[in-house]
C-alpha positions in Angstrom: -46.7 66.5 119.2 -44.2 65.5 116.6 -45.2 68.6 114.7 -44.9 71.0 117.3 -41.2 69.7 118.8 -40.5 69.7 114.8 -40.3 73.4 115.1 -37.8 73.6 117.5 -33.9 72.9 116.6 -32.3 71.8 120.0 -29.2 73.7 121.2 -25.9 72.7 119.9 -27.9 71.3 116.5 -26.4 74.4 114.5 -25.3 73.0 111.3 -23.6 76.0 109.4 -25.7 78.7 110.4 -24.3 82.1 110.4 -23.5 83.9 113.8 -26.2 86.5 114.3 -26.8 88.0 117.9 -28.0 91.1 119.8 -26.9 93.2 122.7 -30.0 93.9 124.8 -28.0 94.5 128.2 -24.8 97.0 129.7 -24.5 96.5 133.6 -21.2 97.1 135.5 -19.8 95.3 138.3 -19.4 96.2 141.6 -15.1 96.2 140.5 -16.4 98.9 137.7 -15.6 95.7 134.7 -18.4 96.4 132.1 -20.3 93.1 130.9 -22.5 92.9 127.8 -25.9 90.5 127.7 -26.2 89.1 124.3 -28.7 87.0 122.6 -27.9 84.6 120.1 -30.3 84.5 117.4 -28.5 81.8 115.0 -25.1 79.9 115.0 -22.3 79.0 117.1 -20.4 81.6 119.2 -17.0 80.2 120.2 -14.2 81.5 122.3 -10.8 83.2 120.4 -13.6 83.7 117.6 -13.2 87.5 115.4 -16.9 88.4 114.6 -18.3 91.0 112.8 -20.5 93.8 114.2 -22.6 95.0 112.0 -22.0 98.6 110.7 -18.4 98.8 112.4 -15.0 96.8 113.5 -14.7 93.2 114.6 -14.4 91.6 118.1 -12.2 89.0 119.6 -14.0 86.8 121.7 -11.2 87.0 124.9 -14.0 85.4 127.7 -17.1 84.1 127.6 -19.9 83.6 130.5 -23.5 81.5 130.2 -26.1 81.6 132.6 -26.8 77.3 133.7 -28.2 75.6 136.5 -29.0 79.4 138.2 -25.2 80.5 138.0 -22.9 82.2 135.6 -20.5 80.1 134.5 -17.2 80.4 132.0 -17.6 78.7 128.5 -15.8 78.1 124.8 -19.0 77.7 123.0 -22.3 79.1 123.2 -24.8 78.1 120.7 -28.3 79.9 119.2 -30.7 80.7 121.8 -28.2 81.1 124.6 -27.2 84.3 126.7 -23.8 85.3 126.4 -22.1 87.5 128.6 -18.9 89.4 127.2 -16.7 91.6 128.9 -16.5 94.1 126.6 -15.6 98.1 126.3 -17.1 98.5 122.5 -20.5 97.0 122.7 -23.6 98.8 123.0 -26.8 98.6 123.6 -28.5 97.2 120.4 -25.3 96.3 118.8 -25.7 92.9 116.5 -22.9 90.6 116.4 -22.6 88.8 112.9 -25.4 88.4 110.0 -28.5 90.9 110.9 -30.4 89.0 108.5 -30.4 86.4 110.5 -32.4 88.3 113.3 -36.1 86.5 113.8 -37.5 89.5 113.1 -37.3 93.1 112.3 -35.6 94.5 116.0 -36.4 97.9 117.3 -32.9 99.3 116.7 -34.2 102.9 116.6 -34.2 104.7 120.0 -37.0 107.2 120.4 -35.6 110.4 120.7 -35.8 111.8 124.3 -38.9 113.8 125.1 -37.8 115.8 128.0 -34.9 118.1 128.8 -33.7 119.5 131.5 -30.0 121.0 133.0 -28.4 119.7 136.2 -26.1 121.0 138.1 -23.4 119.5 141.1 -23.8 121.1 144.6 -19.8 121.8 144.1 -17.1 122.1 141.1 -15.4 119.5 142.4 -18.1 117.0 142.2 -18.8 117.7 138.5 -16.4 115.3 136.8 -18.2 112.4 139.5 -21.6 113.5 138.1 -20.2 113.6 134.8 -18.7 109.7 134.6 -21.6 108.8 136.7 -23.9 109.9 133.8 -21.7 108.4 131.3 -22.2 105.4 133.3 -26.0 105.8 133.6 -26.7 106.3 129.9 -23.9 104.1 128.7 -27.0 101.1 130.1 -30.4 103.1 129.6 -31.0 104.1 125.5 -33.8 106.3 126.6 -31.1 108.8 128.7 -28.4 110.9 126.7 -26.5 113.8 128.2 -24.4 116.2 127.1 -22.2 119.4 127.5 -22.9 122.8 126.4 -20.5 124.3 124.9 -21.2 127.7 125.3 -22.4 127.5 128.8 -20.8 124.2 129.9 -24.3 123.2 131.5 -25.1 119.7 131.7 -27.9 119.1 130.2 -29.9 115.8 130.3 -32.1 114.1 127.8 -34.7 111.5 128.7 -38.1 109.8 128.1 -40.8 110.6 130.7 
């Protein structure tokens, strides 16, 4: 038994580890505020931290949220193997916070490109810029779904995975 528990660092027993963690979730609430799921892979995520995303800007850690006991509660420190939940405009799906090195193991950070196509068109003009945020919306928390605007034609035409 020893051996087996051995394996496994409980959480808040971080040491120095650098901060590596992945964005595998976009939802929006029901007030339209966009929240990011994160996993932390390694180290200590703390509130008022700057971290790095890989390949782009930083991030200030404004508010933080945990899953515990079956609610979501507000925290200042979340720690590796944890959910996070950020409010955050930037973040996208697949987006690592921190060291990627420090990932477990090689993530699948290359979306397969869309296999079907098709065009779409609103029942009125006036409902195109509705379809059109609602789409951003849509593919903004699916990777598989991408649209986008002629612009020759101005047709809407969407991308997608069978």
């Amino acid at each position: 038994m020893d051996a087996v528990t051995g394996l496994f660092q409980p959480i808040g027993e971080q040491g120095g580890a650098a901060l590596c963690g992945s964005v595998f979730k976009v939802e929006y609430t029901d007030c339209g505020q966009r929240r990011v799921y994160l996993r932390l892979y390694s180290g200590t995520l703390r509130l008022r931290d700057t971290v790095a995303l890989a390949g782009r800007e930083k991030l200030k850690i404004t508010e933080m949220r945990i899953p515990s006991k079956g609610e979501i509660v507000r925290t200042d420190t979340a720690h590796k193997g944890e959910i996070v939940i950020l409010p955050s405009d930037s973040l996208r799906l697949n987006d690592i916070l921190g060291d990627k090195t420090q990932l477990p193991r090689e993530m699948w950070s290359d979306v397969p490109f869309p296999m079907l196509r098709t065009t779409i068109t609103p029942k009125t003009a006036e409902q195109r810029d509705r379809l059109l945020d609602a789409l951003t919306q849509i593919a903004d928390t699916d990777p598989l779904l991408h649209y986008e605007v002629d612009s020759t034609t101005h047709e809407i035409i969407l991308s997608f995975l069978g």
